[in-house]
C-alpha positions in Angstrom: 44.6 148.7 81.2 46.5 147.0 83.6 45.8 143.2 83.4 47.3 142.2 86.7 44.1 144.6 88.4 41.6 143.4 86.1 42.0 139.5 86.3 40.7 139.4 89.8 37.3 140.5 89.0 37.0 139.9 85.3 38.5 136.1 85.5 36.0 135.0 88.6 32.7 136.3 86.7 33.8 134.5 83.5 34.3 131.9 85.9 30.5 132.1 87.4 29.2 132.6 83.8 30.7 129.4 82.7 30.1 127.4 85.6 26.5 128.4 85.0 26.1 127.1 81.9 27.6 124.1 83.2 25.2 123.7 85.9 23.9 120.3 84.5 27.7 119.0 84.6 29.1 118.9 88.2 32.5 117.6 87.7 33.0 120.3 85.1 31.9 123.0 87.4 34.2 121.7 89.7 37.1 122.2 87.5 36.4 125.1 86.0 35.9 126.7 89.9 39.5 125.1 90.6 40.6 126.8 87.8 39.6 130.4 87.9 40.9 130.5 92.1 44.3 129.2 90.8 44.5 131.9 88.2 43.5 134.4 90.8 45.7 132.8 93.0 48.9 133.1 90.2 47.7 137.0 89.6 47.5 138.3 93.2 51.2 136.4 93.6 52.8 138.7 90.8 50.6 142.1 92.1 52.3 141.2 95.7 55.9 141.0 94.1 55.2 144.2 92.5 54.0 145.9 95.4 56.5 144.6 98.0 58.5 147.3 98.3 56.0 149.9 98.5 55.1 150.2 95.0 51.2 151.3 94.1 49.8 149.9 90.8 47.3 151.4 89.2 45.2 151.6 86.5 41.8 153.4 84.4 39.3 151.2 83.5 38.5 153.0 79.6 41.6 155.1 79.8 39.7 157.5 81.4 41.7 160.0 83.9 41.4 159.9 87.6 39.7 161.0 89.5 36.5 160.7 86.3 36.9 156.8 85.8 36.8 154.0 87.5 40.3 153.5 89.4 41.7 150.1 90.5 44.3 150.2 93.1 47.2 147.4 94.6 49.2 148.6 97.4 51.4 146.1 99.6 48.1 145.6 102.2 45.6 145.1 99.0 48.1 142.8 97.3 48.6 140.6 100.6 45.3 140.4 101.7 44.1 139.6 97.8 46.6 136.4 97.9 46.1 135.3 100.9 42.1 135.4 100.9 42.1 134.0 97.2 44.5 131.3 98.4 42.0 130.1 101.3 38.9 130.9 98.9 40.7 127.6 97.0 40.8 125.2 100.1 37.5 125.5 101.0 36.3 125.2 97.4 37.9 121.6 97.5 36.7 121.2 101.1 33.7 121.6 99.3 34.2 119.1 96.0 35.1 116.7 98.7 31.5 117.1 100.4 30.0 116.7 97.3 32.2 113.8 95.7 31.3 112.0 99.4 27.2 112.9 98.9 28.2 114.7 102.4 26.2 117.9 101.9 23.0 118.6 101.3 23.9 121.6 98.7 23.0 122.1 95.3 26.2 122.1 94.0 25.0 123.6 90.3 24.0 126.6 92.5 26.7 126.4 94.6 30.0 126.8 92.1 28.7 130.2 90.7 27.7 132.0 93.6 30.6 131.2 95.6 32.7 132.5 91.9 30.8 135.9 92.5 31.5 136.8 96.2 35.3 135.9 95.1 34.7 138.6 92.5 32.9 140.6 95.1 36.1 140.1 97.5 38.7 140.6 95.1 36.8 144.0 93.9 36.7 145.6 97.8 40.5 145.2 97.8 41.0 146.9 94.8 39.0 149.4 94.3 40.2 153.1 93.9 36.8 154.9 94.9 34.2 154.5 97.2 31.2 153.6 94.7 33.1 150.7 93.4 34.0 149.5 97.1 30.3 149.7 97.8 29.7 147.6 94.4 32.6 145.1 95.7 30.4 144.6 99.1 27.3 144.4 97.5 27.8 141.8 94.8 29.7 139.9 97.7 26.8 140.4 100.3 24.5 139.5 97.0 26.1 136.4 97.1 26.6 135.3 100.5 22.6 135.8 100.6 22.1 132.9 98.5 24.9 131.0 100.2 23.9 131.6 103.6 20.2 129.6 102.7 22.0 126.6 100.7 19.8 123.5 101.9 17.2 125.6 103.8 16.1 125.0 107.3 13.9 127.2 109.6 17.1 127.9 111.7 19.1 129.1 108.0 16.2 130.8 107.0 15.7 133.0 110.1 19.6 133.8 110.3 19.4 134.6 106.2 16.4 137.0 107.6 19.2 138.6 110.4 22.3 138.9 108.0 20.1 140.6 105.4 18.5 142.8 107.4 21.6 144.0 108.9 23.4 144.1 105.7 20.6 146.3 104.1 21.0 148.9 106.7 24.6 148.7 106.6 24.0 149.2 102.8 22.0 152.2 103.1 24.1 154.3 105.5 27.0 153.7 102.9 25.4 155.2 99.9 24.2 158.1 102.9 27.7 158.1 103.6 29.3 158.5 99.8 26.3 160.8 99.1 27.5 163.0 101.6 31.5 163.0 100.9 30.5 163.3 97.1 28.6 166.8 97.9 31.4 167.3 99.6 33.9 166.8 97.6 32.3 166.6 94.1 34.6 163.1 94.1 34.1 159.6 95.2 37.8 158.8 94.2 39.2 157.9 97.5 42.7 159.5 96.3 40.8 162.9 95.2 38.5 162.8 98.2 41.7 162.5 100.5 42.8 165.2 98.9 39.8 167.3 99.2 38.1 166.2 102.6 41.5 168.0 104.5 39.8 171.4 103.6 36.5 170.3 105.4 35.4 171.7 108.8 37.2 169.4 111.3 33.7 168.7 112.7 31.9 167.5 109.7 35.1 165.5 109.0 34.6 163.8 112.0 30.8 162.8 111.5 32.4 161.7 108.6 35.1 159.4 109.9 32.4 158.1 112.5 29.4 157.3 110.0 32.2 154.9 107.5 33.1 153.1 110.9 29.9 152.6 111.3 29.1 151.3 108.3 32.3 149.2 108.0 31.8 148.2 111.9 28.6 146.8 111.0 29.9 144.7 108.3 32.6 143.3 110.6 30.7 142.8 113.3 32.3 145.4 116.3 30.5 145.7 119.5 27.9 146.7 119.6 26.9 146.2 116.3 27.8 142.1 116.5 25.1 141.0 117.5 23.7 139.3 114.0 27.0 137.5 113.7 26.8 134.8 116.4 23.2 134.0 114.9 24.2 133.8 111.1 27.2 131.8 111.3 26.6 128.8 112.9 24.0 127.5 111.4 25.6 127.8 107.7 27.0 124.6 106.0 30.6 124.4 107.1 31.4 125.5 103.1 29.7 128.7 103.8 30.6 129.7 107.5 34.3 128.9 107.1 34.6 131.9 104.0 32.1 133.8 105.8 34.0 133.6 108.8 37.5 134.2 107.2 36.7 137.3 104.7 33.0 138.9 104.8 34.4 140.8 108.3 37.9 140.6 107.4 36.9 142.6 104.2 35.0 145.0 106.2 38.3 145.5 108.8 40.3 146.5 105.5 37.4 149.2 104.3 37.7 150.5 108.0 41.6 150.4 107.8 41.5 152.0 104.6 39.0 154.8 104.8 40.2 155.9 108.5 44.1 156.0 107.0 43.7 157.2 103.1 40.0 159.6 103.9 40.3 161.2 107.5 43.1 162.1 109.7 44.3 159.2 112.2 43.5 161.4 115.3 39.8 162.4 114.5 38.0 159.3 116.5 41.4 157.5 117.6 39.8 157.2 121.0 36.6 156.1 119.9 38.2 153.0 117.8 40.3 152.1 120.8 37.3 151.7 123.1 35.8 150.0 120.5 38.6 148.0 120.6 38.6 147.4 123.9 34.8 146.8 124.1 35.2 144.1 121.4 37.9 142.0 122.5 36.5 141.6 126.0 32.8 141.3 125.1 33.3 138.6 122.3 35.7 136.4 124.3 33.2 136.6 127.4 30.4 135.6 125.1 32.1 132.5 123.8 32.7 131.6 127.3 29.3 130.8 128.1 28.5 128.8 124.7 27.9 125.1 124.4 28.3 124.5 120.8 31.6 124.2 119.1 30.5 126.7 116.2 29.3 129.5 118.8 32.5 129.3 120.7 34.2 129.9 117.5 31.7 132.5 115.6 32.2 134.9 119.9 35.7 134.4 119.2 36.0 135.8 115.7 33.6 139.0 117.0 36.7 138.9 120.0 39.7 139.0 117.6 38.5 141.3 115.4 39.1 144.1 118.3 42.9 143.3 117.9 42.6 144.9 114.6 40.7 147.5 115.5 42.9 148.3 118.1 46.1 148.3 116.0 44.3 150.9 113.8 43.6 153.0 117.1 47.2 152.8 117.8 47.9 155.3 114.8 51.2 154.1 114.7 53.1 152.6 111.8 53.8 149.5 113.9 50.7 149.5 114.9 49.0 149.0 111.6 51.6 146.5 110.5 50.2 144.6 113.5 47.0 145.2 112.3 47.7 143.6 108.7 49.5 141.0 110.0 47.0 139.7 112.2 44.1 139.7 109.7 46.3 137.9 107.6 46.9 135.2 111.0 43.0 135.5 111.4 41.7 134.7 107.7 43.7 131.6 107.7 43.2 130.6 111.6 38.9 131.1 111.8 38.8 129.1 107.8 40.8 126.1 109.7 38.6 126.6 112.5 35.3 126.2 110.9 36.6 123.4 108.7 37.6 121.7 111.5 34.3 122.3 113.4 32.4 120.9 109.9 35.0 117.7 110.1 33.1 117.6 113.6 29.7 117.5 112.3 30.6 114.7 109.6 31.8 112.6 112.6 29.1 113.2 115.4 26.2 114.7 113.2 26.5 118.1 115.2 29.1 120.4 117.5 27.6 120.3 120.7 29.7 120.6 123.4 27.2 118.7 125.3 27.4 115.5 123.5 30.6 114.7 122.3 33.4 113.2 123.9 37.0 111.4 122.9 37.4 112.9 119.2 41.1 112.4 119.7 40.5 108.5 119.9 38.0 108.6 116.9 40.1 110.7 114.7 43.9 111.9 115.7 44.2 114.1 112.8 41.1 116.0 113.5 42.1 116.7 116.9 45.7 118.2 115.8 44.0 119.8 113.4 42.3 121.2 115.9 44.9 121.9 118.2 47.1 124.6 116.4 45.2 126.6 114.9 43.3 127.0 118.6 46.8 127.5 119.8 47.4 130.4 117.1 44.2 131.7 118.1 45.4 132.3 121.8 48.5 133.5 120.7 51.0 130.7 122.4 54.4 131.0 120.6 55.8 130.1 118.3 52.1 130.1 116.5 51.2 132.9 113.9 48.9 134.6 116.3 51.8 135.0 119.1 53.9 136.9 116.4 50.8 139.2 115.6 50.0 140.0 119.4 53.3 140.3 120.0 53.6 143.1 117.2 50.5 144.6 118.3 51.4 145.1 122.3 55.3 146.2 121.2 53.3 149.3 119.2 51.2 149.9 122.0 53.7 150.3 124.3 55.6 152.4 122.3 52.7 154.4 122.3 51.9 154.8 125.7 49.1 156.4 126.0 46.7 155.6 128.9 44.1 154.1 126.7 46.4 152.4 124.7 47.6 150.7 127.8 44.1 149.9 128.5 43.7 148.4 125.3 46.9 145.8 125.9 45.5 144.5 129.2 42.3 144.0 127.6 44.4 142.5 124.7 46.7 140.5 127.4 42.9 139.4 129.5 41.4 138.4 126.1 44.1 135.7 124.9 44.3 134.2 128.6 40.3 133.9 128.0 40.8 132.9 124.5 43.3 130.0 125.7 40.3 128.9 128.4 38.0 128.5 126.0 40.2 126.8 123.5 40.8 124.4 126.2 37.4 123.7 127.3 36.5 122.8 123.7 39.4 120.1 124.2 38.7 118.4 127.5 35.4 118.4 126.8 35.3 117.5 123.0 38.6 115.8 122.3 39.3 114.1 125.5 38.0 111.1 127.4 36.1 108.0 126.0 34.2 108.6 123.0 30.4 108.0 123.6 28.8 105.0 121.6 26.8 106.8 119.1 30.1 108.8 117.8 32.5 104.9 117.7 28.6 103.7 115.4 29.1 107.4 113.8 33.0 106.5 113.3 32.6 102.8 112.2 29.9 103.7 109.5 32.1 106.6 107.8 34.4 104.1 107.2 32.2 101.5 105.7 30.1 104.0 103.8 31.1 105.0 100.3 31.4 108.4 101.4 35.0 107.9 103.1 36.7 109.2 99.9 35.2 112.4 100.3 35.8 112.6 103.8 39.0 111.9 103.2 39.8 114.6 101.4 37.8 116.8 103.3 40.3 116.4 105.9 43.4 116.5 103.2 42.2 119.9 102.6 41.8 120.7 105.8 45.8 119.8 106.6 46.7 121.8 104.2 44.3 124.6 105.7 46.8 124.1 109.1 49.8 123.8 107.2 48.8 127.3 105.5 48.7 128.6 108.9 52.0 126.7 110.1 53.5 128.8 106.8 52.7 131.7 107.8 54.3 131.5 110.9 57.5 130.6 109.8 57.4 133.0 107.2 56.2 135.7 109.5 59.7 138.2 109.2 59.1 138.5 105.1 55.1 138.9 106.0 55.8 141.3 108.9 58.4 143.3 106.5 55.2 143.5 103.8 52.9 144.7 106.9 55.4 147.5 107.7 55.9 148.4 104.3 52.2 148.2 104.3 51.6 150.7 107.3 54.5 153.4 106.2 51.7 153.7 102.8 48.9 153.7 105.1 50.5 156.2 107.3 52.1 158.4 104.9 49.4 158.3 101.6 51.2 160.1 99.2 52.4 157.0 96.9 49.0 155.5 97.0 47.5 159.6 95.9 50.6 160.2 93.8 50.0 156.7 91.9 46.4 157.0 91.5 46.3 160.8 90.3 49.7 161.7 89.2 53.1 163.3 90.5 52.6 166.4 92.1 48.7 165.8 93.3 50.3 166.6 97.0 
């Protein structure tokens, strides 16, 4: 068995066991967390330098053959997207030691280290798994988790959006094992490779139900329009610890199962329309949403349901430009909505809350947290020379390229929802960061710094930084990234490595 495939599910649930049995220690859970991320961290480095160039690494959990046993997979797209999200699953771990070395949450952190150690598993699994059942398992144990996270210290408002996300989850959940119920009697196969292999033979028509029932599913998961509606309502009223992973993987996971599935399991063209109205729909409906909200964490939880239409549309584009677009910019968007909601938590430490309403002069009371602020809201809108810029910009060049009517559509929509983006970025500022800070945030200010929870905050906002400085990263690295997404998109487009790999030469 491979190793480099098996360490990022294996290490994170020896990881949970142990810091289960350490639940009466917290500073050794802490470690122990730390510990298992930076070996994940390590792992998914070396799959990526494997996979750079194209290569597909496999391998058969109990030597048995594909398509009988369980099949891990690492293409260029898994490998990037495992780094990257195991790399920001470590900040806002220590975001979170620093909460709880400050006495600045009201978690349990014994509960805490163990669950968040499964939905990495759960996260880590989705990205590698070589056949639909196992995906399913990868969302589940990560839903399983985020269930108990979502109701850490328990309010009526947590409860009730707990009540939402499961629900919606559930259903999601049950049209997925619909959906691999029906491409197994199909196919006799839930190996993704043999499926794609299989599924061509199918009656275009039943192909397409096909194609449209896994976006639905996935969709749900990742919060499209219409199906977004839980999202704004769950988020928000998380601890920061929670939203700001639940905002940067749970739909960014569910973008890659819809990337994945509509590239490897159906042909591009069968609802390429329907995901660029979707896209469309998305964008603008998000954006207009977070518009009209008064609380910081609203704003923010409309604008990830916005952005995620940029994906959708780069998939719609069909293109292999337009689906290196579409990796780059959920790589750009993990690391952007993380800083984002750590920012927005930095927030609530200062003023007790992120209404819009009640908060003024945040520059004045801290001038990191307003820069910290500042560019990552920049990279949101796309202004150069910002991560998001480079993403948009790979996105429209595709589209044009395209040039199809609704593709066109799709870039003004694109073009209309980063103006709107910058508006509402900029509202947050004047009325947040600017002006005189109100008296109860300077008595909020002066008793953070006299309380003997300053280290944590501290380092809180160290982690934080290097949250922004991630970002900052990956826009100066974004020509080696972008050469990754393409080499990404030509597998995605073409297949045959990622078939050949998993069941042998010949197989096409």
């Amino acid at each position: 068995m491979n190793m480099l495939l098996a360490i990022p599910l294996v290490v994170p649930l020896l990881g949970a066991a142990v810091t289960l049995l350490l639940r009466g220690v917290p500073r050794a859970q802490q470690i122990v967390g730390a510990l298992t991320l930076s070996v994940v961290i390590v792992d998914a480095a070396l799959l990526l330098a494997r996979t750079a160039d194209g290569t597909v690494v496999t391998t058969q959990a109990g030597a048995w053959a594909a398509p009988l046993g369980i099949t891990l997979v690492a293409d260029p797209m898994a490998a990037l997207l495992l780094l990257v999200s195991s790399v920001v699953l470590l900040i806002v771990l220590l975001y979170a030691i620093g909460q709880d070395i400050g006495g600045l949450s009201r978690a349990t952190p014994q509960v805490f280290h163990p669950t968040y150690l499964v939905l990495t598993a759960g996260v880590c699994l989705s990205f590698i798994a070589g056949d639909l059942f196992n995906l399913f398992v990868g969302f589940e144990i990560m839903l399983t988790a985020s269930y108990a996270l979502i109701t850490q210290a328990p309010t009526r408002a947590r409860v009730r959006a707990s009540m939402i996300y499961t629900v919606v989850s559930l259903t999601s959940s049950i049209l997925f094992l619909t959906g691999i119920a029906l491409v197994y009697a199909l196919t006799g196969t839930v190996n993704m490779a043999d499926i794609a292999e299989k599924l061509g033979a199918a009656p275009p028509e039943l192909r397409m139900v096909l194609a449209l029932l896994f976006f639905v599913v996935f969709g749900i998961k990742a919060a499209i329009v219409p199906m977004h509606f839980w999202l704004p309502d769950s988020y928000p009223v998380a601890l920061t610890r929670i939203s700001a992973i639940f905002a940067a993987l749970l739909t960014k996971v569910a973008v890659y199962a819809i990337i994945r599935t509509q590239t490897l399991l159906f042909f591009r063209d069968d609802i390429s329309d329907v995901l660029l109205w979707v896209a469309i729909a998305t964008m603008v409906v998000g954006i207009l949403g977070a518009l009209v909200q008064d609380d910081v964490n609203r704003v923010m939880s409309f604008a990830l349901v916005s952005h995620i239409g940029f994906m959708i549309f780069g998939l719609g584009v069909g293109t292999a430009a337009g689906l290196a677009g579409a990796v780059f910019y959920l790589v750009h968007h993990i690391i952007v909505q993380a800083t984002l909601f750590l920012v927005n938590g930095l927030m609530r430490q200062y003023v007790g809350h992120t209404s819009l309403r009640a908060i003024r002069g945040l520059t004045t009371v801290s001038p990191a947290l307003a820069l910290f602020f500042f560019l990552p809201a920049l990279s949101l809108a796309g202004l150069p020379p910002m991560s998001g810029f480079v993403a948009k910009v790979a996105l429209f060049e595709a589209g044009f390229a395209e040039g199809s009517p609704l593709v066109l559509a799709g870039i003004v929509a694109g073009l209309l929802t980063s103006l709107l983006t910058l508006i509402a970025v900029f509202r947050i500022w004047t009325r947040a960061f600017w002006g005189t800070p109100l008296p109860d945030m300077v008595e909020a200010k002066e008793r953070l710094r006299n309380g003997a929870n300053l280290g944590g905050l501290r380092f809180m906002t160290t982690m934080t930084g290097v949250m922004v400085a991630v970002g900052l990263f990956v826009a100066v690295a974004a020509g080696p990234l972008a050469s990754i997404g393409f080499t990404a998109a030509e597998g995605l487009v073409n297949g045959d490595a990622y078939i050949e790999a998993v069941l042998g030469e010949g197989a096409r």
